[in-house]
N, C-alpha and C positions, 0 to 999 in steps of 0.2 A: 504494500500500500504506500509505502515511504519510497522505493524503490531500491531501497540498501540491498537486497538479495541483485538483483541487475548491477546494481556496480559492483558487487562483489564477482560476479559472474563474469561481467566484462573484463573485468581488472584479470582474471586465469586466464581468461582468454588471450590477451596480451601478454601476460607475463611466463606462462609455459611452453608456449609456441617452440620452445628450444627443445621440450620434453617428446610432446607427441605430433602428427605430420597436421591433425585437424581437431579443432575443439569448435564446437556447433554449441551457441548459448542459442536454446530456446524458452523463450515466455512458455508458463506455465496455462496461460490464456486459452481458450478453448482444448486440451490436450485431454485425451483419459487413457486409459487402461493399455489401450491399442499402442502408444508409444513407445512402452515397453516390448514388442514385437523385433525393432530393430536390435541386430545383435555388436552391438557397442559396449562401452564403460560410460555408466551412468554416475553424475554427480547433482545430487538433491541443493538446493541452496536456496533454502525457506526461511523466512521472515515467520514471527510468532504475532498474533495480532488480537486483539481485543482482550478475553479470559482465557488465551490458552492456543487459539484456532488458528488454523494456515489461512493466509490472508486470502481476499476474497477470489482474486484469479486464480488460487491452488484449487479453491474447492470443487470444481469439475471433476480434476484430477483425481482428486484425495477420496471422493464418495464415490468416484467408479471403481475404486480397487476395492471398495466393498459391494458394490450394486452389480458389478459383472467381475466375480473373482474367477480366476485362474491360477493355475503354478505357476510360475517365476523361476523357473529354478536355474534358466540360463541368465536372468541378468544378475549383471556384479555391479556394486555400486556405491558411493559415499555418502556421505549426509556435510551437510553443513546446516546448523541450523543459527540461527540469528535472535536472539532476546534480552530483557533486561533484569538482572539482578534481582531490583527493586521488587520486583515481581515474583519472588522464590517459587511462589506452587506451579506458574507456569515457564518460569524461566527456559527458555529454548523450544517447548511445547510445540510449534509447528514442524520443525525439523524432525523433534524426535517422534510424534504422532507418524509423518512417513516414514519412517525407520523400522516401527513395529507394525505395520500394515506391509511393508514393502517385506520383513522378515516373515510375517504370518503366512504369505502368499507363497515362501520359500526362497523368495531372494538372496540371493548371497553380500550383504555388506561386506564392506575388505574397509580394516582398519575400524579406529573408533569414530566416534563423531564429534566434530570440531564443535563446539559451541562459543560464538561470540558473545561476549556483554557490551552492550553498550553504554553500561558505566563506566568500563572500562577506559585507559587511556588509549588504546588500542584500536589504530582505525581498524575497522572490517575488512576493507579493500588489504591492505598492509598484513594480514595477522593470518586470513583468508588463503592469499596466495601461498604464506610462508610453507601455510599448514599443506594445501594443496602441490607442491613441490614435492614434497615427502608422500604425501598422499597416494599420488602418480607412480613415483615409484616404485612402492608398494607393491600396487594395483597391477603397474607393465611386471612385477619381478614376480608377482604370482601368475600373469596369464603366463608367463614362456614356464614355468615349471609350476604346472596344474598339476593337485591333490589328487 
């Protein structure tokens, strides 16, 4: 709603480009279930919004992976989720809501989930990519030696 998940978004997009050949930032905007189809590395980067909820463009998304579930069990994918402190009961709550919908489905997370504060001194953009760097190569040093 702020658009802090898109500048975080954009900001990998630029700053990894040395990691992988192509990073595709898409809005969350009309998108559901079916996206998960392509066979990529998936990175979640949600914003928390009002008591807890994925802001309002997620929520397409977010009630299709309940309203048309399926296995997941090919996609692999990260979280980043975005909230504030101040907020303890729902701190990061968007991000982490797709985490456990996207795990219940059988998805495979790789790695843990970044959570920004925005009380933090810590830009998003800045803390996001760091996290995403490592994240990456994680992600490429599991797919070339699959479990």
């Amino acid at each position: 709603m702020t658009h802090a998940a898109d500048h975080v978004a954009q900001a990998i997009q630029m700053d990894c480009v040395d990691l992988v050949s192509e990073i595709e930032v898409q809005l969350m905007d009309g998108l559901d279930i079916g996206v998960f189809d392509e066979d990529t590395l998936f990175l979640i980067c949600c914003s928390t919004y009002g008591t807890g909820d994925v802001p309002d463009n997620a929520r397409a998304l977010y009630d299709s992976l309940d309203s048309h579930p399926r296995y997941l069990g090919q996609v692999r994918y990260g979280v980043i989720a975005l909230g504030d402190s101040n907020y303890p009961q729902t701190f990061c709550h968007g991000g982490k809501q797709f985490d456990e919908r996207l795990q219940g489905l059988g998805a495979q997370r790789i790695g843990e989930i970044w959570c920004h504060d925005a009380s933090s001194d810590i830009q998003p953009e800045t803390g996001g990519t760091a996290w995403c760097r490592e994240w990456l190569a994680l992600a490429l040093a599991s797919n070339a030696n699959p479990a």
